[in-house]
C-alpha positions as CSV (number, residue, x, y, z in Angstrom):
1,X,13.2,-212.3,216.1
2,X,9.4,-213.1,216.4
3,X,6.7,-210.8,215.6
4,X,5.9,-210.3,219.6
5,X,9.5,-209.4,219.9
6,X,9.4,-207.2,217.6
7,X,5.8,-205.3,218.5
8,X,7.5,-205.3,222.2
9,X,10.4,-203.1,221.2
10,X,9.0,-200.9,219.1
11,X,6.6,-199.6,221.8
12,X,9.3,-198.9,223.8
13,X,10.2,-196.3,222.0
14,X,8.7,-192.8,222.2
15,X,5.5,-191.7,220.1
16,X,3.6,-189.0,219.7
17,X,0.6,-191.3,219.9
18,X,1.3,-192.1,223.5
19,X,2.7,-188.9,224.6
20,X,1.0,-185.7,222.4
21,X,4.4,-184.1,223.3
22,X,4.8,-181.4,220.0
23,X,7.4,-182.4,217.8
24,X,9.9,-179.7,216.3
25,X,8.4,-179.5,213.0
26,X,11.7,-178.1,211.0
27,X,13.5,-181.6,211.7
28,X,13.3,-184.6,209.3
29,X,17.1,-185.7,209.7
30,X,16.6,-188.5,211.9
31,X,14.3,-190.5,209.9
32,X,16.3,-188.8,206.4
33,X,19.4,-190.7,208.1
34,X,17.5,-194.1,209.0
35,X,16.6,-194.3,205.1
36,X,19.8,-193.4,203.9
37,X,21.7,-196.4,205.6
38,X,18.8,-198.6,204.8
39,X,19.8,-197.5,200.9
40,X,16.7,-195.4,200.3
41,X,14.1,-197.9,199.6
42,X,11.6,-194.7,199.7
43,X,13.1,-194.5,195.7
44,X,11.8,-197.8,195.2
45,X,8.4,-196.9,193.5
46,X,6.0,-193.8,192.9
47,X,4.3,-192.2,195.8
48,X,0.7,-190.3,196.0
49,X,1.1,-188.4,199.1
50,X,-2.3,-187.8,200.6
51,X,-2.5,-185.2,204.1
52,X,-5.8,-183.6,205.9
53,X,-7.5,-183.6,208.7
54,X,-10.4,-185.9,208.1
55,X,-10.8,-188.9,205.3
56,X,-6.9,-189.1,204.8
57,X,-7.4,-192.9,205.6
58,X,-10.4,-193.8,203.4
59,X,-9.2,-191.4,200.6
60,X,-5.8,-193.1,200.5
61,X,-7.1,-196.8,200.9
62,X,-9.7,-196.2,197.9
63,X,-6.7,-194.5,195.7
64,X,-4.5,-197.5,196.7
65,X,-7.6,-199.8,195.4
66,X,-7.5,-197.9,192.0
67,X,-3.7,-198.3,191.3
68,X,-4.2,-201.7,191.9
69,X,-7.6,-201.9,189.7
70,X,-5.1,-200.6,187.0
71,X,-2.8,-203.4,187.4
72,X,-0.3,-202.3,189.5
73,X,1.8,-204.0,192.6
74,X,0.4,-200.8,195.3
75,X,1.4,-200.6,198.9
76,X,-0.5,-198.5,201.6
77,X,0.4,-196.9,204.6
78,X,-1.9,-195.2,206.9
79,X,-2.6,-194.5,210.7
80,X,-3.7,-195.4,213.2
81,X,-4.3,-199.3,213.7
82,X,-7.4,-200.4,215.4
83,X,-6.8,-203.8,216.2
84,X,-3.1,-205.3,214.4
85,X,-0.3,-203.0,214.2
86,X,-0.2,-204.6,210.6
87,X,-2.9,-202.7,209.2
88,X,-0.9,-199.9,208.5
89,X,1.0,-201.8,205.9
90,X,-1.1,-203.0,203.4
91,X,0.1,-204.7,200.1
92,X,-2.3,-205.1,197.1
93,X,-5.0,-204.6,200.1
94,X,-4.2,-207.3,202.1
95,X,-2.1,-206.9,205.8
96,X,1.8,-207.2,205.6
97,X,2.6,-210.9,206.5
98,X,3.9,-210.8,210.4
99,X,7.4,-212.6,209.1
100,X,7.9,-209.8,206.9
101,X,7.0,-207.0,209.3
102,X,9.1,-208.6,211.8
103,X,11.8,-209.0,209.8
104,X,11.8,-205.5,208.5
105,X,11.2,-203.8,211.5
106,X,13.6,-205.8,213.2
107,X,16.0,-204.6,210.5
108,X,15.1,-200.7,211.3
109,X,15.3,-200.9,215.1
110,X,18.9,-202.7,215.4
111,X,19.8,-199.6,212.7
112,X,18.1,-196.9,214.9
113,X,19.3,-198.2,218.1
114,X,23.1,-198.0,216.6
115,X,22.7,-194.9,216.9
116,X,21.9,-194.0,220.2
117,X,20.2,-190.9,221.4
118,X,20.9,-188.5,218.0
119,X,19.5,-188.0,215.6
120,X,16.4,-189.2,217.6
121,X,13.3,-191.3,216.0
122,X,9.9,-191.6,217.0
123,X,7.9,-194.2,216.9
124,X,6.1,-193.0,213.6
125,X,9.4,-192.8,212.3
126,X,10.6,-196.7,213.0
127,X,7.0,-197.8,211.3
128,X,7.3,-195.3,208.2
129,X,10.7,-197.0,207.4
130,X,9.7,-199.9,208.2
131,X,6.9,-200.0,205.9
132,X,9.1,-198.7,203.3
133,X,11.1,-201.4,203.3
134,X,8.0,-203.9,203.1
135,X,6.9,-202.0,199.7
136,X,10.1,-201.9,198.4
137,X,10.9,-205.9,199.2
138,X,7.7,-206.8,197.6
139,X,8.3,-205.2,194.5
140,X,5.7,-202.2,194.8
141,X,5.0,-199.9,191.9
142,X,3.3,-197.3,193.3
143,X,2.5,-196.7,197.3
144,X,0.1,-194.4,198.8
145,X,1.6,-192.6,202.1
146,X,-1.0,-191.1,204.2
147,X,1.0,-188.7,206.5
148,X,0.3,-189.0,210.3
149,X,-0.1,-185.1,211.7
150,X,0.6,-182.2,209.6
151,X,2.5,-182.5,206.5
152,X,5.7,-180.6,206.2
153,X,7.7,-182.3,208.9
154,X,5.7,-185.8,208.8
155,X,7.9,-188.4,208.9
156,X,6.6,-189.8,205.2
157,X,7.9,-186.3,203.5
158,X,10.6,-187.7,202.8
159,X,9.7,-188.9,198.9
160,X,9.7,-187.5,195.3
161,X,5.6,-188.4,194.6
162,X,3.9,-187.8,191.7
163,X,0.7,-187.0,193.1
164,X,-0.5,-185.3,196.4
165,X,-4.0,-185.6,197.8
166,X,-5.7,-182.4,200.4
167,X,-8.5,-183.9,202.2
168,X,-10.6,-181.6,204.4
169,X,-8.6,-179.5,206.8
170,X,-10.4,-179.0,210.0
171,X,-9.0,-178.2,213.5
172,X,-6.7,-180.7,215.2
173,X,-3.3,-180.8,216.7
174,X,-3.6,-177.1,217.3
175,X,-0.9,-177.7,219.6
176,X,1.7,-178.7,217.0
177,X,0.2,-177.3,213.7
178,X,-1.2,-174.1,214.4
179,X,-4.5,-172.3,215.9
180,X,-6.2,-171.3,212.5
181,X,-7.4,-173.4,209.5
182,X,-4.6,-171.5,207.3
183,X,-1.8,-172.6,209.7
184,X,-3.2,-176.1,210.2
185,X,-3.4,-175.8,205.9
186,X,-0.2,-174.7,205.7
187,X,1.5,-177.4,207.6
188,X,-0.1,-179.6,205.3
189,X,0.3,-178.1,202.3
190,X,4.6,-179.2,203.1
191,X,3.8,-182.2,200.9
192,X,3.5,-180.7,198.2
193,X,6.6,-180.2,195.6
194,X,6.4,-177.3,192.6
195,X,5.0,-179.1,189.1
196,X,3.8,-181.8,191.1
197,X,-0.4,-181.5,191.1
198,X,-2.2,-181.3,194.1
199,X,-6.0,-183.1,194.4
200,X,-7.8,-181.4,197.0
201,X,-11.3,-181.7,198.9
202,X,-13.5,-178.9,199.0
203,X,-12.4,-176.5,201.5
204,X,-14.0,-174.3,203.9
205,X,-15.3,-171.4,202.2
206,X,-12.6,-169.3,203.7
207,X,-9.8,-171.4,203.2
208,X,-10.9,-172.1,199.5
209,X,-8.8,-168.4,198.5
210,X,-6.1,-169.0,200.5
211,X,-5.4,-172.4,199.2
212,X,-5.8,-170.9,195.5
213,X,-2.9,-168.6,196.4
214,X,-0.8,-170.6,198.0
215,X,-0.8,-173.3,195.4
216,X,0.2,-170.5,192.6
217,X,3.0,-169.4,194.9
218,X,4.6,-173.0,195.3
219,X,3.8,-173.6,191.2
220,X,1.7,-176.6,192.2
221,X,-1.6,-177.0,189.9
222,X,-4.5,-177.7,192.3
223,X,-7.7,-179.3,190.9
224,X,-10.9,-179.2,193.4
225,X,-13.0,-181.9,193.5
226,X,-16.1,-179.0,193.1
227,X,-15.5,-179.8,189.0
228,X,-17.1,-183.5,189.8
229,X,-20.5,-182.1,190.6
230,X,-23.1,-184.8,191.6
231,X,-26.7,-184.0,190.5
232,X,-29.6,-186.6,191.0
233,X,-32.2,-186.9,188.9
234,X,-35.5,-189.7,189.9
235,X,-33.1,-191.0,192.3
236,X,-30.1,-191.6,190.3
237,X,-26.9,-190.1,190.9
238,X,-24.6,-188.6,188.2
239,X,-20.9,-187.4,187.8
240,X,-20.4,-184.6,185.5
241,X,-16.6,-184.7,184.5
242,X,-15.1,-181.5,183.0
243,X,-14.9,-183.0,179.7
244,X,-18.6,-183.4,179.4
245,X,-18.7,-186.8,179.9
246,X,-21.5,-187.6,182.4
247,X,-20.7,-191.2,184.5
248,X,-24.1,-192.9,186.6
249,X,-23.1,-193.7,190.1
250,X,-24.4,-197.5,191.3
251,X,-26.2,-195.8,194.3
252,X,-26.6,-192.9,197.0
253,X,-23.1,-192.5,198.8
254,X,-23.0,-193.9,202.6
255,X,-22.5,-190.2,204.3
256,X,-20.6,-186.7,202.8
257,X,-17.3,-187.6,204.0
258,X,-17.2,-190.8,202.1
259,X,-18.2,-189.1,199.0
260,X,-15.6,-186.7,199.3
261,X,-12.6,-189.2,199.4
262,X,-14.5,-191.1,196.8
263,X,-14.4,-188.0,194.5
264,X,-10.7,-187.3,195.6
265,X,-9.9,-190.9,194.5
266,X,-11.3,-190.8,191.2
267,X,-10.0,-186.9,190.3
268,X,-6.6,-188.6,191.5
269,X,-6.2,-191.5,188.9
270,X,-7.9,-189.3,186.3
271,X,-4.6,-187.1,186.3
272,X,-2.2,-190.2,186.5
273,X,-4.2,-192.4,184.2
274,X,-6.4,-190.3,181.9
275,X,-8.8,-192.7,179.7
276,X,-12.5,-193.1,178.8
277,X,-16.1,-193.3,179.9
278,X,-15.9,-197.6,180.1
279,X,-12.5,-196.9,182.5
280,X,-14.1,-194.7,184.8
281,X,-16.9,-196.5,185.1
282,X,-15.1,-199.3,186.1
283,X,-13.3,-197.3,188.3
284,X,-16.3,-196.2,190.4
285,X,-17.5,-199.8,190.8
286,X,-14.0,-200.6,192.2
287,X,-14.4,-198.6,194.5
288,X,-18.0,-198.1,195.5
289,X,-18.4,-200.2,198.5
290,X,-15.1,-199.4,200.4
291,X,-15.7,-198.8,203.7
292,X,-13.0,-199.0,206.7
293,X,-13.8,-200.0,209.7
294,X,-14.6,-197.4,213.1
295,X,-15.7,-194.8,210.7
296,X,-19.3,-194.1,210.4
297,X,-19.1,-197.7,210.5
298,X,-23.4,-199.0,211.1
299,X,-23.2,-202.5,212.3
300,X,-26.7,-204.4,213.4
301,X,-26.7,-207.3,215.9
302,X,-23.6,-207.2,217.6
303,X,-22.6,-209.3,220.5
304,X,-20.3,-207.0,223.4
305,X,-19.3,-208.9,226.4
306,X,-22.5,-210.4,227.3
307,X,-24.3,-208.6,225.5
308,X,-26.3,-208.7,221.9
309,X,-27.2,-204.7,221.1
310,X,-29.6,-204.4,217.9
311,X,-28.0,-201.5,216.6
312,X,-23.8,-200.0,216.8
313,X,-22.6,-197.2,215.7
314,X,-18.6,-196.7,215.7
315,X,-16.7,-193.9,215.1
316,X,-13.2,-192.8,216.2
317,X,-13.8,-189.1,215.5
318,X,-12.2,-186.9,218.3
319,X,-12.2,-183.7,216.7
320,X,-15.1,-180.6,215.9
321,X,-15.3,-181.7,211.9
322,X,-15.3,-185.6,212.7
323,X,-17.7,-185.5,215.5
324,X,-20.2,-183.1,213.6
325,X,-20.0,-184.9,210.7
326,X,-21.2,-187.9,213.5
327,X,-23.9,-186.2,214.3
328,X,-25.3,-185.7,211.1
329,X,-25.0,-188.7,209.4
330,X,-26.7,-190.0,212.8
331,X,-29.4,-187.2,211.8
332,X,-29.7,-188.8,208.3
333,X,-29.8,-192.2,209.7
334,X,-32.7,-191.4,211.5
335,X,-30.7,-192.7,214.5
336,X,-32.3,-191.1,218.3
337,X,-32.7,-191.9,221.4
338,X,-29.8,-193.9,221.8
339,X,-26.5,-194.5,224.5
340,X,-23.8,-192.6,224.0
341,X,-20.1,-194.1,225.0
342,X,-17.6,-191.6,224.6
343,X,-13.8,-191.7,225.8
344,X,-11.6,-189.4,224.6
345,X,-7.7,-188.0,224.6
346,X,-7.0,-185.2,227.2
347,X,-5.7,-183.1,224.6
348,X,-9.0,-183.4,222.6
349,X,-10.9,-181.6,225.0
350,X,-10.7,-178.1,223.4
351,X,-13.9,-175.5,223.3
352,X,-14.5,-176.2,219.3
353,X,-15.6,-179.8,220.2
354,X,-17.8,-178.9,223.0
355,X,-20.3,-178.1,220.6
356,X,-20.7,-181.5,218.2
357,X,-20.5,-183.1,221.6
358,X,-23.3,-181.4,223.4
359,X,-25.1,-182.2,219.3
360,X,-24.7,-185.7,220.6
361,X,-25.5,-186.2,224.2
362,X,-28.5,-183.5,223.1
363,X,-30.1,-186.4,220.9
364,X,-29.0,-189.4,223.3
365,X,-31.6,-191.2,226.2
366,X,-27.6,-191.6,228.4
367,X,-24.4,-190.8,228.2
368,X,-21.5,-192.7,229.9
369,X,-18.1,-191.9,229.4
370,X,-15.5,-194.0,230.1
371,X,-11.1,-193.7,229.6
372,X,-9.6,-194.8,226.4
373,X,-6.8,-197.3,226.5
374,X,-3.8,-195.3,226.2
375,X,-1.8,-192.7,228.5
376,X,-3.0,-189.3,227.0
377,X,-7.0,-190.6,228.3
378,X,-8.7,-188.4,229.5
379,X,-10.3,-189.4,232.9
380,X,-14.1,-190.0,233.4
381,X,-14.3,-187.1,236.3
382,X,-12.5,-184.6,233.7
383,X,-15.1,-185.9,230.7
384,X,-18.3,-185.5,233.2
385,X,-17.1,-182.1,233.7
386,X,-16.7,-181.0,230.6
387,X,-19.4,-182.5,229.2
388,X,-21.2,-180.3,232.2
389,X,-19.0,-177.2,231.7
390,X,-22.1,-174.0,230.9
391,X,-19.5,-171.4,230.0
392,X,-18.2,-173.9,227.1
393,X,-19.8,-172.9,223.9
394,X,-23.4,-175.0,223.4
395,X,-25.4,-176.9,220.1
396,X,-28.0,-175.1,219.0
397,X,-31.5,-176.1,217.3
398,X,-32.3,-178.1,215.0
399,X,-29.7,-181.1,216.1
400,X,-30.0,-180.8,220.1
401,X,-33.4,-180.5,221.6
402,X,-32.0,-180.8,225.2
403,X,-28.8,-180.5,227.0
404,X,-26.9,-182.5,229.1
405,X,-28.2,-182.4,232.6
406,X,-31.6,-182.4,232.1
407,X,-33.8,-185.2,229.8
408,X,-30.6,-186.8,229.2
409,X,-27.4,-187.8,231.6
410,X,-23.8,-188.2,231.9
411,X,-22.1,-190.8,233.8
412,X,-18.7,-191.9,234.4
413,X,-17.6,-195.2,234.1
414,X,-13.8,-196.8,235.3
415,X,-13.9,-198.7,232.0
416,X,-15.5,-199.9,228.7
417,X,-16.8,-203.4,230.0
418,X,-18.8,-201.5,232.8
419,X,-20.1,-199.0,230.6
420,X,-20.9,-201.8,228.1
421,X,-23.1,-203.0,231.4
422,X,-25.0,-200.4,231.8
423,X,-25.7,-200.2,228.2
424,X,-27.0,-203.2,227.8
425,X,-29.8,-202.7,230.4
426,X,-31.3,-201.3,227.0
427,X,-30.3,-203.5,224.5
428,X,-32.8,-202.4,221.6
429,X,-31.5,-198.8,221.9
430,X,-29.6,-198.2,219.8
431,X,-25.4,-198.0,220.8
432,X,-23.0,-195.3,219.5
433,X,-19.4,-195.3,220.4
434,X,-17.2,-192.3,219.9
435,X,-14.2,-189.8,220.6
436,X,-11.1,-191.9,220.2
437,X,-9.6,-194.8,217.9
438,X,-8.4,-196.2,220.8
439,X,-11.9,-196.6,222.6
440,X,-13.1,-198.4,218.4
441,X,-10.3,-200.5,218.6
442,X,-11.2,-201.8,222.4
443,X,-14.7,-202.4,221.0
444,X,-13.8,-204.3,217.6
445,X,-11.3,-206.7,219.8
446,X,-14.6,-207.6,221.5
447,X,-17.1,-207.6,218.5
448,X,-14.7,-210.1,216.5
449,X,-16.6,-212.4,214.1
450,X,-20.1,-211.7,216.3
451,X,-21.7,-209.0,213.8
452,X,-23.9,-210.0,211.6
């Protein structure tokens, strides 16, 4: 079956991506029975399971680097695609060849529909075993799984691992994972297995005891990355390890969150592969100038439609921590006065964003929001409004100077390419372009090989 063939079926089948619909999170047996019959190729290699809320990509793309930098055959699964479904399944960094997706997934779906309606499986669940299959046919060693929402009942904890990675937890999915940063924690936290370490971000200060506690409950040792503290000294940066050794860093990290997944990385192949000053040093220039693609991701001179804009910023956050952390680094960039495109999910639209949002639009000349390709979008009428909403909670000083409604404005636009018009009446303003993956990956189909 062709690769077209194959993309065509799978997105007829249900997904959480499409539909937000929550998921009963006690149930792993359909994708538990999927593997079985495909003869378990999950057992194939050794897994580092990484879960969070923010980072979970970049953390588990830069570990997947360091296995390889060690010499290993590494696969890599993470979500979501921005532009080829065939990002998610990476093998020694490179895309899975579309004859070997094809083939693989053609293999799962004739399986899963054998069975008919029980035990059901998602669309998350056809492309986890999928890409299980493609590490396990190309002879992987190790494979980093990034789990898609939560943790407990994701469809890739379904794995022995001899590693588990905690990026941030922040507030997302609230609908399916919980209300509070412990139940959202907790969820994630399902990856974890007793006597099996656990590498985790720094927390929220109040999550930071909680986590402590739960970790000696379920036996799992938990190492922070707070003992890699960074000092810099005439410019320089420096790693202080817990062993005294003291490791130069080539430069100033691109934002926070990168340097959090970076630190995550290296704490994580320090507990697998434990060696010397030379190694880690090699280590951190293997890594140093990952970057993925619709995160924070600064691009200057880049052609949209019929337009050249000086200046893009892309990012797919959607949620409080993402979007904050947007409008900071935009802070530190000394980026101002610029357009604003924002689409985002319906179901993205709780109070806790309102703020980071309002940070936004606060520093921004206009505003235009738009719908994001898929059917959980959130109309343009329902973004202007609560982008406008006053009993919503509001930015404060020093990141907004205004709100929306009065130096700046908010617009609704039917779509991207007429948004993308409007913007480029003011092409040397700068452009940022936020809220939703989906919205990034509309915007890197149309900035393909035109960046420079």
């Amino acid at each position: 079956m062709s690769y077209a063939c194959v993309l065509e079926r799978l997105e007829h089948r249900g997904s959480f991506e499409s539909t937000a619909a929550p998921r009963d999170l006690s149930k792993l047996e359909g994708i538990k029975t999927l593997l079985h019959d495909l003869g378990h190729p999950e057992q194939a290699f050794q897994v580092v399971h990484v879960a969070g809320t923010n980072g979970k990509g970049l953390a588990s793309t830069m570990t997947a680097w360091l296995l390889q930098h060690e010499g290993f055959r590494t696969g890599c699964y993470t979500s979501p695609h921005l532009e080829d479904i065939r990002e998610r399944i990476t093998l020694d960094g490179e895309w899975v060849a579309q004859e070997s997706f094809a083939r693989h997934a053609e293999t799962v779906l004739d399986l899963s529909e054998s069975y008919g309606d029980a035990p059901y499986l998602s669309y998350f669940d056809l492309l986890t075993a999928t890409a299980l299959l493609a590490f396990q046919d190309a002879g992987c060693q190790w494979v980093v799984l990034e789990t898609g929402i939560g943790g407990r009942a994701d469809s890739t904890n379904v794995t022995d691992k001899a590693l588990t990675l905690l990026t941030r937890v922040g507030l997302d999915h609230q609908a399916v994972l919980g209300d509070t940063l412990e139940q959202i924690a907790a969820e994630k936290l399902g990856i974890t297995r007793p006597g099996v370490p656990l590498v985790s971000a720094e927390q929220a200060p109040e999550l930071m005891p909680w986590l402590e506690h739960e970790c000696q409950i379920l036996d799992v040792s938990l190492t922070c990355t707070t003992t890699l503290p960074l000092t810099e000294t005439d410019g320089l940066s420096s790693l202080h390890w817990p062993d005294g050794d003291r490791l130069a860093l080539p430069g100033k990290a691109p934002s926070p969150p990168w340097l959090e997944c970076f630190l995550i990385s290296l704490l994580a192949l320090e507990l697998l592969f434990p060696k010397g000053t030379a190694v880690r040093s090699s280590r951190v220039d293997a890594i140093w100038n990952t970057r993925l693609p619709g995160r924070l991701d600064h691009r200057k001179s880049v052609q949209l439609g019929n337009w050249r804009f000086a200046e893009v910023v892309l990012d797919g956050g959607h949620n409080p921590d993402s979007l904050g952390a947007l409008a900071n680094q935009l802070q530190q960039w000394k980026i101002s006065g610029y357009t604003l495109i924002v689409g985002m999910a319906s179901d993205k639209l709780v109070d806790a964003v309102h703020v980071p949002l309002q940070t936004l639009v606060g520093q921004a000349q206009q505003t235009l929001v738009v719908p994001i390709p898929s059917p959980r979008t959130a109309t343009p009428e329902v973004l202007v409004q609560f982008l406008s909403n006053p009993e919503l909670p509001k930015a404060s000083p020093p990141f907004s100077q205004r709100e929306a409604g009065e130096d700046s404005s908010v617009e609704g636009f039917p779509d991207l390419n007429a948004a993308l018009a409007q913007a480029g009446q003011q092409l040397e303003d700068p452009l940022v372009i936020t809220g939703s993956f989906y919205l990034v990956g509309e915007v890197l189909r149309l900035t393909e090989g035109s960046s420079t």
